[in-house]
Jmol script that loads the backbone (N, CA, C; Angstrom):
load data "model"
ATOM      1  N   UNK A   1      86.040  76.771  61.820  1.00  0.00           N
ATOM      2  CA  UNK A   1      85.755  76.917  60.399  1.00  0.00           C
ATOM      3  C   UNK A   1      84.256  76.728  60.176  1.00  0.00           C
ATOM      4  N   UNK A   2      83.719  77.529  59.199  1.00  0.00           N
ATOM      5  CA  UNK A   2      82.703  77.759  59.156  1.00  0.00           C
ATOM      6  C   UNK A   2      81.910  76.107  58.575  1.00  0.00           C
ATOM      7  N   UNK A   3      80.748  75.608  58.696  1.00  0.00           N
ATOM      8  CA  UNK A   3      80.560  74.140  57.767  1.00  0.00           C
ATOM      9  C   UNK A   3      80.552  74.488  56.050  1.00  0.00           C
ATOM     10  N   UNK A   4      80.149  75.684  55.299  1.00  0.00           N
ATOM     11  CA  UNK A   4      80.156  75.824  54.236  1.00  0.00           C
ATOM     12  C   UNK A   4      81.627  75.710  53.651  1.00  0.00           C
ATOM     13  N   UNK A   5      82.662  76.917  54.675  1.00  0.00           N
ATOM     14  CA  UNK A   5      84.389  76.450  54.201  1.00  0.00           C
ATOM     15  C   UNK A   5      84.682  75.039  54.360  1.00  0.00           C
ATOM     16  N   UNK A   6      84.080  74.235  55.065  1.00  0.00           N
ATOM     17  CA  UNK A   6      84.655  73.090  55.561  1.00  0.00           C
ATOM     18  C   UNK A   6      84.567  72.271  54.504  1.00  0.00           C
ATOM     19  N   UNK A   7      82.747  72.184  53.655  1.00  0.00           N
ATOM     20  CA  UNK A   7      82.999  71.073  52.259  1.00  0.00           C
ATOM     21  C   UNK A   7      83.122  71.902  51.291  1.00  0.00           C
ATOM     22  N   UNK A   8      83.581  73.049  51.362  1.00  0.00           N
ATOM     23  CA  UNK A   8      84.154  74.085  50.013  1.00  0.00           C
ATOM     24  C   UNK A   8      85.939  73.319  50.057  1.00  0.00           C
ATOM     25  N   UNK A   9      86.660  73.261  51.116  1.00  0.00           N
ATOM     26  CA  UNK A   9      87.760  72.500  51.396  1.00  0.00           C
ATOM     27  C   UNK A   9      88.068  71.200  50.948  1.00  0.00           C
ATOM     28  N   UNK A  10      86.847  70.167  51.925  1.00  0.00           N
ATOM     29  CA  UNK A  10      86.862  68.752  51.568  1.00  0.00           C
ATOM     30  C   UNK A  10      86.497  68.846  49.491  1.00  0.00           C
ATOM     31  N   UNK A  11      85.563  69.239  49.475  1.00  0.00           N
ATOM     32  CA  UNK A  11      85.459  69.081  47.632  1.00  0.00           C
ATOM     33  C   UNK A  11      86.488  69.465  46.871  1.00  0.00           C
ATOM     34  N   UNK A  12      87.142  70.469  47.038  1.00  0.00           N
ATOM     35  CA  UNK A  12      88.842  70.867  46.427  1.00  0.00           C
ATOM     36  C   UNK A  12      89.895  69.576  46.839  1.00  0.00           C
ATOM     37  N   UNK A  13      90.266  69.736  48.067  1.00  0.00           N
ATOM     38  CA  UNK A  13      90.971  68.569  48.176  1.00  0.00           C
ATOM     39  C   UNK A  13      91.012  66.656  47.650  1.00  0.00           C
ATOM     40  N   UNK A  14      89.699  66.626  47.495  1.00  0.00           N
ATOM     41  CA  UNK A  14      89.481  65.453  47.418  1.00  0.00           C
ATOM     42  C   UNK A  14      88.427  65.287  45.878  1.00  0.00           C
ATOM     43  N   UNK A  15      89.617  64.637  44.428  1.00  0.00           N
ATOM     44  CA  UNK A  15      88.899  64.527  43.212  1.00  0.00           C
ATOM     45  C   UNK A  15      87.339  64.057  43.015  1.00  0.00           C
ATOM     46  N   UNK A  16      87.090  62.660  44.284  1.00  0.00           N
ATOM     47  CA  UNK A  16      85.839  62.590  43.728  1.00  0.00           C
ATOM     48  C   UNK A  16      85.208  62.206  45.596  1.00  0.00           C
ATOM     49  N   UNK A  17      84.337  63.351  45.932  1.00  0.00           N
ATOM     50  CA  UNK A  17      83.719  62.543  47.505  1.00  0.00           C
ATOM     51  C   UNK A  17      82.344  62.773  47.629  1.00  0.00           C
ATOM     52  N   UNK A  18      81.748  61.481  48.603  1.00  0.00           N
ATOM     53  CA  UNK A  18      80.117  61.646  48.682  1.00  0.00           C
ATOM     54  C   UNK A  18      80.515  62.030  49.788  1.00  0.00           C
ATOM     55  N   UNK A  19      79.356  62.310  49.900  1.00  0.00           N
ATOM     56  CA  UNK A  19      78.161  62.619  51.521  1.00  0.00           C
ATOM     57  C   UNK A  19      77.426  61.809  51.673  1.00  0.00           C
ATOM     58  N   UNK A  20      77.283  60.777  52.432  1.00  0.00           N
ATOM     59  CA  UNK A  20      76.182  60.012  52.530  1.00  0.00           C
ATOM     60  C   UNK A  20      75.728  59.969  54.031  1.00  0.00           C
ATOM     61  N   UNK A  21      75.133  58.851  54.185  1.00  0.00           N
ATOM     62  CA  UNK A  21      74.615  57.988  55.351  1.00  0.00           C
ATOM     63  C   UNK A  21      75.132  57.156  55.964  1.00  0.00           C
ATOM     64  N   UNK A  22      75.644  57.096  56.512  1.00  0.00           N
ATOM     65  CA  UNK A  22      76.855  55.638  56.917  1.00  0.00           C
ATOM     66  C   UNK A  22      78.465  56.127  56.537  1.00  0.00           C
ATOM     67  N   UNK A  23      78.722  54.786  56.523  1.00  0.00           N
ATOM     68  CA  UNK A  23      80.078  54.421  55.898  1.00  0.00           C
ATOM     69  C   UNK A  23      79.814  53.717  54.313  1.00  0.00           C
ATOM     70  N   UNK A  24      81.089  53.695  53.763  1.00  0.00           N
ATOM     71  CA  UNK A  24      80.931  52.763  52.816  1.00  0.00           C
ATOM     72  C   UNK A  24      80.857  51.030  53.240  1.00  0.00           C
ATOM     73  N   UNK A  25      81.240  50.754  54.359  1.00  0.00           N
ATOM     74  CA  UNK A  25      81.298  49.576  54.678  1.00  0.00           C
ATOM     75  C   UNK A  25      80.072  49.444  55.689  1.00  0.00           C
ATOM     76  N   UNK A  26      79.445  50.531  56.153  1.00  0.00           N
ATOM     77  CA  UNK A  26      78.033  50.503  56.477  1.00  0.00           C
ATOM     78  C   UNK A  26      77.047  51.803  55.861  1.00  0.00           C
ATOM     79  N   UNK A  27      77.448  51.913  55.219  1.00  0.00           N
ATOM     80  CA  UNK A  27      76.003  52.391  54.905  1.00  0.00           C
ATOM     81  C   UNK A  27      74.476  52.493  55.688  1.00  0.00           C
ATOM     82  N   UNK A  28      73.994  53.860  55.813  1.00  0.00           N
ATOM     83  CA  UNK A  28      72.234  53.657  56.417  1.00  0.00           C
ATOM     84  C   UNK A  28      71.453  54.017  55.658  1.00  0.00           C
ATOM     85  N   UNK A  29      71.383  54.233  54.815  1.00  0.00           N
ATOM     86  CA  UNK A  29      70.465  54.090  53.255  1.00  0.00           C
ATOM     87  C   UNK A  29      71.015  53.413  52.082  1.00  0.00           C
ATOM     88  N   UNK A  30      69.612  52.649  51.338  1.00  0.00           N
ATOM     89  CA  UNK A  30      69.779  52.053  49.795  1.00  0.00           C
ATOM     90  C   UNK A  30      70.727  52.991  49.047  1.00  0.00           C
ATOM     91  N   UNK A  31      70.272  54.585  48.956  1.00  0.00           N
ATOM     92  CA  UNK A  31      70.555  55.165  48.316  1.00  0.00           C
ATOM     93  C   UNK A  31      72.460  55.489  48.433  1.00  0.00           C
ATOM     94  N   UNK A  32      72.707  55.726  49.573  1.00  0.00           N
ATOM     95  CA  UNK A  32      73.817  55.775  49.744  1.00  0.00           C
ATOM     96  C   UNK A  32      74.750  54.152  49.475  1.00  0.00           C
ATOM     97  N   UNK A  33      74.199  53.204  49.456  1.00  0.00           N
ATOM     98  CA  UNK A  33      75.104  52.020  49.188  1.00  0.00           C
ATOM     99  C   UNK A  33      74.716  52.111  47.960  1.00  0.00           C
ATOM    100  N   UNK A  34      73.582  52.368  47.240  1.00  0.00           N
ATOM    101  CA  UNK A  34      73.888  52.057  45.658  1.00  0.00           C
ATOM    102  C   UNK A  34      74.665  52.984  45.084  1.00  0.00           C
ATOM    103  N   UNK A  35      74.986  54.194  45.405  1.00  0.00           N
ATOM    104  CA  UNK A  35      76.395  54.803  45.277  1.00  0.00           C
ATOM    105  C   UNK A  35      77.576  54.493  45.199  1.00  0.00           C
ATOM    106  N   UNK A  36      77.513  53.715  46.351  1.00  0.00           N
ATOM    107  CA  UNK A  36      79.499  53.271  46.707  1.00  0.00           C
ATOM    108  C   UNK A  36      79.791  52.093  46.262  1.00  0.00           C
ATOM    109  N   UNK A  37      78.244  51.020  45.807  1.00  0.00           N
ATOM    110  CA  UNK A  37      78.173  50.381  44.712  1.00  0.00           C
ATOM    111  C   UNK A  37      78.502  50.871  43.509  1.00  0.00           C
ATOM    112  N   UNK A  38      77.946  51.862  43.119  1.00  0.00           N
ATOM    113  CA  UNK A  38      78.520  52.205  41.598  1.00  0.00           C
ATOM    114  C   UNK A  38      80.078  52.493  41.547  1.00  0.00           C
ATOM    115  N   UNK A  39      80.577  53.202  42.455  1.00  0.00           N
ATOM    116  CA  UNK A  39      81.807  53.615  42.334  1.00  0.00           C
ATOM    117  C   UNK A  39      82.506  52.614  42.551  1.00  0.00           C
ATOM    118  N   UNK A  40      82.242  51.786  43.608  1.00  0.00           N
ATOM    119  CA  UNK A  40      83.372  50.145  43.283  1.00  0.00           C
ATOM    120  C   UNK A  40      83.092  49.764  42.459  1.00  0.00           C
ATOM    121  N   UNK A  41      82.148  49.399  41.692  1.00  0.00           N
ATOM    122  CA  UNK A  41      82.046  48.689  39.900  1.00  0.00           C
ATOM    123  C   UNK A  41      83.361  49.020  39.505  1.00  0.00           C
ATOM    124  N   UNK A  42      83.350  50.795  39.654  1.00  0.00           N
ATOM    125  CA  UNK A  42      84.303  51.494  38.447  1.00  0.00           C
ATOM    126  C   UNK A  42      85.664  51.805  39.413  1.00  0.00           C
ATOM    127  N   UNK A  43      85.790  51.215  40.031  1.00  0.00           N
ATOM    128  CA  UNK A  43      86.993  50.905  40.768  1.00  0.00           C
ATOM    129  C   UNK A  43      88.128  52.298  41.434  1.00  0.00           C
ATOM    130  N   UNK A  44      86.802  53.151  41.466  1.00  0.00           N
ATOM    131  CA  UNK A  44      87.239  54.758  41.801  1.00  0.00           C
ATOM    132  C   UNK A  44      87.721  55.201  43.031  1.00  0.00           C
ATOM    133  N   UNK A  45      88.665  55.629  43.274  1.00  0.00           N
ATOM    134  CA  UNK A  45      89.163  56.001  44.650  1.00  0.00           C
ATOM    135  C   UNK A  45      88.719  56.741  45.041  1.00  0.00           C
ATOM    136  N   UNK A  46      88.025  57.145  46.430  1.00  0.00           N
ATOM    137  CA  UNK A  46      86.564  57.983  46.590  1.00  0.00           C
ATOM    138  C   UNK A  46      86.283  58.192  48.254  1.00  0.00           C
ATOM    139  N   UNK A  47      86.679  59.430  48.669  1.00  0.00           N
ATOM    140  CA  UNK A  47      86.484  59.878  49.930  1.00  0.00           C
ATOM    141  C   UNK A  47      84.840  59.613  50.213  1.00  0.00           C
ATOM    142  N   UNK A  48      84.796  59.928  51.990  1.00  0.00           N
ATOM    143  CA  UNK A  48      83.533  59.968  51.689  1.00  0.00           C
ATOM    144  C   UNK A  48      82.954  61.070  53.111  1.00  0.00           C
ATOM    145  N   UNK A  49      82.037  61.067  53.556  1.00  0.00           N
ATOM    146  CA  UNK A  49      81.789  62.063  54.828  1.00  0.00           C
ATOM    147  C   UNK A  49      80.012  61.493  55.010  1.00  0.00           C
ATOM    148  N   UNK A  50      80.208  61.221  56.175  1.00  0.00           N
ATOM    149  CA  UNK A  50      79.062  60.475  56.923  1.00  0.00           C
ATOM    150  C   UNK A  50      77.937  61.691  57.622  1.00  0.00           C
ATOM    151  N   UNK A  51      77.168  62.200  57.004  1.00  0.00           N
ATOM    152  CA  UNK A  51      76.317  63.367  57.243  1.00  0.00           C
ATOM    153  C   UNK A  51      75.008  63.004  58.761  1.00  0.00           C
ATOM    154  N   UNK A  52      75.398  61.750  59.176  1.00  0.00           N
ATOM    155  CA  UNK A  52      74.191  61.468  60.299  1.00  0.00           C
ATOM    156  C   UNK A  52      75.576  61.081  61.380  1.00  0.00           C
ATOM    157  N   UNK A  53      76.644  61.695  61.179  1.00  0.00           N
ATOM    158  CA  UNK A  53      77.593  61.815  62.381  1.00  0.00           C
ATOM    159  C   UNK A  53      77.779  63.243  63.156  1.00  0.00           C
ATOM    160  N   UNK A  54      77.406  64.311  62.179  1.00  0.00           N
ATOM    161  CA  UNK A  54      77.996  65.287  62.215  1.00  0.00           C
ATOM    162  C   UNK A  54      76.596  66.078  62.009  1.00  0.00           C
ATOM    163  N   UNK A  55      75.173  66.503  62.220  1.00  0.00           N
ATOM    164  CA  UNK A  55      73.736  67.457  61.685  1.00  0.00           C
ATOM    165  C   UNK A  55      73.936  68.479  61.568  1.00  0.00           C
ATOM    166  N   UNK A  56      75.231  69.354  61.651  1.00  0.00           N
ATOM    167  CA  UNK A  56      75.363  70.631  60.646  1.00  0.00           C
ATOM    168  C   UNK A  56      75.590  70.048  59.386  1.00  0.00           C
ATOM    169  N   UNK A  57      76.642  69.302  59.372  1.00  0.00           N
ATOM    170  CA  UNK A  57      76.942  69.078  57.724  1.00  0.00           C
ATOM    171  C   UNK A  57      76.368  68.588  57.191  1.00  0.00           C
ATOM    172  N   UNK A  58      74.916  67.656  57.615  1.00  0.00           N
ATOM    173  CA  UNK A  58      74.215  66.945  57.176  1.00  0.00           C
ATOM    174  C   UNK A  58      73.013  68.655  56.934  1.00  0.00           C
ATOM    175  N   UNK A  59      72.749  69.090  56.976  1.00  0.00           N
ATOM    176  CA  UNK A  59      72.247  70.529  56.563  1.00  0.00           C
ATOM    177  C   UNK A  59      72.955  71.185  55.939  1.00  0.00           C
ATOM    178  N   UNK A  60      74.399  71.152  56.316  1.00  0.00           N
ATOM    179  CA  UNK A  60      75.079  72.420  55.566  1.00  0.00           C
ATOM    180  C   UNK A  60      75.052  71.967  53.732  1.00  0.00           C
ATOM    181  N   UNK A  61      75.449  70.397  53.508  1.00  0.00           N
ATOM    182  CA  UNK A  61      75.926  69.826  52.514  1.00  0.00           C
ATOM    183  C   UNK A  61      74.693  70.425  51.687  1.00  0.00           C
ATOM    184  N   UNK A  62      73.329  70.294  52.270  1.00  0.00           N
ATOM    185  CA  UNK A  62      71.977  70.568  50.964  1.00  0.00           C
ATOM    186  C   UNK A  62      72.240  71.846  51.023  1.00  0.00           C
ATOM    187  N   UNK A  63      72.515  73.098  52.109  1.00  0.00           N
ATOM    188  CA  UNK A  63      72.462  74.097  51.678  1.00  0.00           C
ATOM    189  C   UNK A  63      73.866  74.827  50.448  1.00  0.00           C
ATOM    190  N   UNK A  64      75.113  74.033  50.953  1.00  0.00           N
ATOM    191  CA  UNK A  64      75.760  74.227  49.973  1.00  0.00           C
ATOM    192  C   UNK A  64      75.562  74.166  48.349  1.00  0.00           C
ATOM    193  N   UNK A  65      75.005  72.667  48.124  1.00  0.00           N
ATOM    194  CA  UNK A  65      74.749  72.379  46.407  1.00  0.00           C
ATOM    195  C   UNK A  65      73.130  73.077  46.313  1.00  0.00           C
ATOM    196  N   UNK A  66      72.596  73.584  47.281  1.00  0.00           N
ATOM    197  CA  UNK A  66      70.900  73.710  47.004  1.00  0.00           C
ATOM    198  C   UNK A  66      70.298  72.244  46.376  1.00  0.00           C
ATOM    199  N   UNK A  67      70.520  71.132  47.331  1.00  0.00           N
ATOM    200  CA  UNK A  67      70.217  69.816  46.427  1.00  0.00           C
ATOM    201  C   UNK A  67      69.548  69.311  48.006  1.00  0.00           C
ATOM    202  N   UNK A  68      68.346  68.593  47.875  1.00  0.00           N
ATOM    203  CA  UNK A  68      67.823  68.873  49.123  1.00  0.00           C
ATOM    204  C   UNK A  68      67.770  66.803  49.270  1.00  0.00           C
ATOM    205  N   UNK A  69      68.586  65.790  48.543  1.00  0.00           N
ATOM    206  CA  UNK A  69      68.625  65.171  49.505  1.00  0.00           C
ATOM    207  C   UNK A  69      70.189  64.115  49.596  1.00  0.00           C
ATOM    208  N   UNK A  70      70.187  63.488  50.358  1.00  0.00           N
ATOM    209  CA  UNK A  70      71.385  62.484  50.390  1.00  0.00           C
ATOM    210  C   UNK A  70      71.317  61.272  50.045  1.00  0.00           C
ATOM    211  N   UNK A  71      72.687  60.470  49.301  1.00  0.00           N
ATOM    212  CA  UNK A  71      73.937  61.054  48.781  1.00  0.00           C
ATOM    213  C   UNK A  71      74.207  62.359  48.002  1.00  0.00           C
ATOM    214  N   UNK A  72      75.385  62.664  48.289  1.00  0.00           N
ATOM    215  CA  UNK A  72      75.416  63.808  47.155  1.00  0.00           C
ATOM    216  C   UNK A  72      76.571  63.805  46.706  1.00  0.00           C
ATOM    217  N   UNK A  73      77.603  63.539  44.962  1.00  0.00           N
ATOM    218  CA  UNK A  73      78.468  62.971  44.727  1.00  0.00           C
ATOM    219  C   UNK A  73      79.195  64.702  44.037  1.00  0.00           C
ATOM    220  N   UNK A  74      80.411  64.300  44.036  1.00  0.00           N
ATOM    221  CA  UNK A  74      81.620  65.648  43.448  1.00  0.00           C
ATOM    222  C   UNK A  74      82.379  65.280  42.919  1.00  0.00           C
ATOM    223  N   UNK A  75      82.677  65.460  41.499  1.00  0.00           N
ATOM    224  CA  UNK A  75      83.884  64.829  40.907  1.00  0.00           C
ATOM    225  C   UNK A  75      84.393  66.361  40.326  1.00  0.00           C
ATOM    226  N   UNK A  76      85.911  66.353  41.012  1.00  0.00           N
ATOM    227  CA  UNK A  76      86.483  67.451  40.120  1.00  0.00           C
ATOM    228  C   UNK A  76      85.733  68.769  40.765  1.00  0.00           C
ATOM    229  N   UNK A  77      85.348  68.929  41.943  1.00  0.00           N
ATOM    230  CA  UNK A  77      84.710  69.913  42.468  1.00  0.00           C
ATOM    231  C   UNK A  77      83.720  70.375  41.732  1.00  0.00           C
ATOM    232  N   UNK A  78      82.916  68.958  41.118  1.00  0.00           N
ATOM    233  CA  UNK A  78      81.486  69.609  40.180  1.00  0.00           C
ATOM    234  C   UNK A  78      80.314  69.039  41.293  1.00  0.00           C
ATOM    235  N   UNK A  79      79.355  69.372  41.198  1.00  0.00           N
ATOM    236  CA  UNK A  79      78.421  68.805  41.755  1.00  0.00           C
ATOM    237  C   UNK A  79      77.664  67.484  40.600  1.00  0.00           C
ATOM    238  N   UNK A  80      77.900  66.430  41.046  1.00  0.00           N
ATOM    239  CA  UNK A  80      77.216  65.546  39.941  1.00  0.00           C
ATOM    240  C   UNK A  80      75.665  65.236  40.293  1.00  0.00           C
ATOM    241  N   UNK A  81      74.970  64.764  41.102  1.00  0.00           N
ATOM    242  CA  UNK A  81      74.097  64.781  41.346  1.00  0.00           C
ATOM    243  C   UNK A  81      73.485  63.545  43.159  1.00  0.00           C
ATOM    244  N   UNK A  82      72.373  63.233  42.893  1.00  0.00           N
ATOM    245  CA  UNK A  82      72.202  62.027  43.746  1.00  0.00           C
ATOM    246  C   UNK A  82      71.988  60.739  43.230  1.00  0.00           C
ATOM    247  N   UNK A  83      71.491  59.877  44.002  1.00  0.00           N
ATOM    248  CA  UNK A  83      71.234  58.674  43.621  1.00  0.00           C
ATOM    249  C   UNK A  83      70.814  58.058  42.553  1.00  0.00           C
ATOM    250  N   UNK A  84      69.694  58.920  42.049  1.00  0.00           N
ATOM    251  CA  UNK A  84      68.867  58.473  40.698  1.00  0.00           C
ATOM    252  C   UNK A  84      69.765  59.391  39.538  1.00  0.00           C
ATOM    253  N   UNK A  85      70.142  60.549  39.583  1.00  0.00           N
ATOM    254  CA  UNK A  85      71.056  60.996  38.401  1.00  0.00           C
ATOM    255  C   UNK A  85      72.912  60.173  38.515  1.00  0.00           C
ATOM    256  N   UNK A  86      73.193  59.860  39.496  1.00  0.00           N
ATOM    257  CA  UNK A  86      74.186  58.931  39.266  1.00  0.00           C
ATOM    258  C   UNK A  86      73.845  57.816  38.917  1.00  0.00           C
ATOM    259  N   UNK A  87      72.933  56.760  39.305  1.00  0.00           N
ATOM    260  CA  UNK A  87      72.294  55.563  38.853  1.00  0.00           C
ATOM    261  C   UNK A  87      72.604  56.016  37.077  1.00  0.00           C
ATOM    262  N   UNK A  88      71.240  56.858  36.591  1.00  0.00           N
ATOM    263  CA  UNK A  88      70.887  56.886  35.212  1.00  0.00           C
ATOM    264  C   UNK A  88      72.641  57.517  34.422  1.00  0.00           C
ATOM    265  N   UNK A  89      73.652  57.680  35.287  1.00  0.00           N
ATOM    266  CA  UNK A  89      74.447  58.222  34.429  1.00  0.00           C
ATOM    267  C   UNK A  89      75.718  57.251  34.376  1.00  0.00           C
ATOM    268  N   UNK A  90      75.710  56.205  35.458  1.00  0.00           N
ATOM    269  CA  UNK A  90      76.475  54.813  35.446  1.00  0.00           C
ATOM    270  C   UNK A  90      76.168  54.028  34.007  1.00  0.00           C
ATOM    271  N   UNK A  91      75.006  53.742  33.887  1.00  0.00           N
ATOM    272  CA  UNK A  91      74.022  53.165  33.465  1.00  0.00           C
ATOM    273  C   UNK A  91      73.919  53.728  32.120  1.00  0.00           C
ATOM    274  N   UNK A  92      74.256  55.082  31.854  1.00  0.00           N
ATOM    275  CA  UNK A  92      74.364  55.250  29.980  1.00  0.00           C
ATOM    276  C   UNK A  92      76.034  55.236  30.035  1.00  0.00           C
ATOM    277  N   UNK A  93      77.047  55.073  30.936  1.00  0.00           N
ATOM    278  CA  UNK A  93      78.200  55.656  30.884  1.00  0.00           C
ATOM    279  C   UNK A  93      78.957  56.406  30.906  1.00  0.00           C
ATOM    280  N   UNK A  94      77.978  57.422  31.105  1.00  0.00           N
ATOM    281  CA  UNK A  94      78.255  59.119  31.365  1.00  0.00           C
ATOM    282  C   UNK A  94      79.331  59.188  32.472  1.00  0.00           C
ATOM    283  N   UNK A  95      79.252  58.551  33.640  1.00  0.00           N
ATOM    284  CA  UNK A  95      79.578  58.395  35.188  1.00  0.00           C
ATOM    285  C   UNK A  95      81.249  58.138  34.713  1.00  0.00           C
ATOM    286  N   UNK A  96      81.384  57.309  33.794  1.00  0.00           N
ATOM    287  CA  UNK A  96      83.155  56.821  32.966  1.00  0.00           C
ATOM    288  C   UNK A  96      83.720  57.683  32.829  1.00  0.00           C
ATOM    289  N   UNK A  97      82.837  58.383  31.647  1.00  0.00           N
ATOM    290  CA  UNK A  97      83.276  59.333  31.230  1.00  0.00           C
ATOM    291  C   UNK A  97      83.661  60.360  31.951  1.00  0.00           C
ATOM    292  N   UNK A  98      83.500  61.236  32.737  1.00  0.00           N
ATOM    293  CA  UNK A  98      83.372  62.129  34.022  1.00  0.00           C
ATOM    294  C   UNK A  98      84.574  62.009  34.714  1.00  0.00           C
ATOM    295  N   UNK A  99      84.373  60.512  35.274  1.00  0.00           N
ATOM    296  CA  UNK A  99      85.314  60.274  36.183  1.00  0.00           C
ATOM    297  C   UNK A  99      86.862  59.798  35.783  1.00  0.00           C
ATOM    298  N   UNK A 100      86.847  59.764  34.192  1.00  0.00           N
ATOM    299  CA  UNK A 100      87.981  60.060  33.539  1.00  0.00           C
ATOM    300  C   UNK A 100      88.561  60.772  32.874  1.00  0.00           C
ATOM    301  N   UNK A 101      87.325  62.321  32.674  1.00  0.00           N
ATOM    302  CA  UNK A 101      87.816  63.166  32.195  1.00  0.00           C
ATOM    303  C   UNK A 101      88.609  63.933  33.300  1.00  0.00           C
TER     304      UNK A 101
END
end "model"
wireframe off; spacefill off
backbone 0.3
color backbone group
């Protein structure tokens, strides 16, 4: 399977998943733990895919959204954004909203 079908797949199947750096229980960037920080706040059930396991998908993922860095979050097969537009959207409540619409 091609890597573009592969997170065209994982994002359908799965309501809300990052891409990051690590794990959620390790994490290798700030950016990626202040993510899986936000989403445990809000107590969200939340796949995830480790992009420094795998360096196609860690390429394919930016070429998919055209978003050139990591984390990169999907709710509802939308593209929400990275670190600093999820931060600023936890943070007005937007991120609630979203993830309960």
């Amino acid at each position: 399977m091609e890597i573009k079908e592969q997170i065209a797949q994982d994002i359908k199947e799965n309501s809300v998943i990052v891409y990051m750096k690590g794990t959620p229980t390790m994490p290798q960037c700030g950016f990626s733990a202040r993510v899986i920080s936000i989403l445990e706040s809000l107590n969200v059930s939340y796949t995830t895919r480790d992009v420094l396991s795998d360096p196609e998908l860690r390429q394919g993922i930016k070429d998919f959204s055209e978003w050139p860095t990591i984390p990169q979050l999907y709710i509802n097969e939308e593209f929400i954004g990275g670190c600093d537009i999820i931060t600023e959207q936890y943070e007005s409540g937007e991120l609630d909203d979203v993830l309960k619409g």
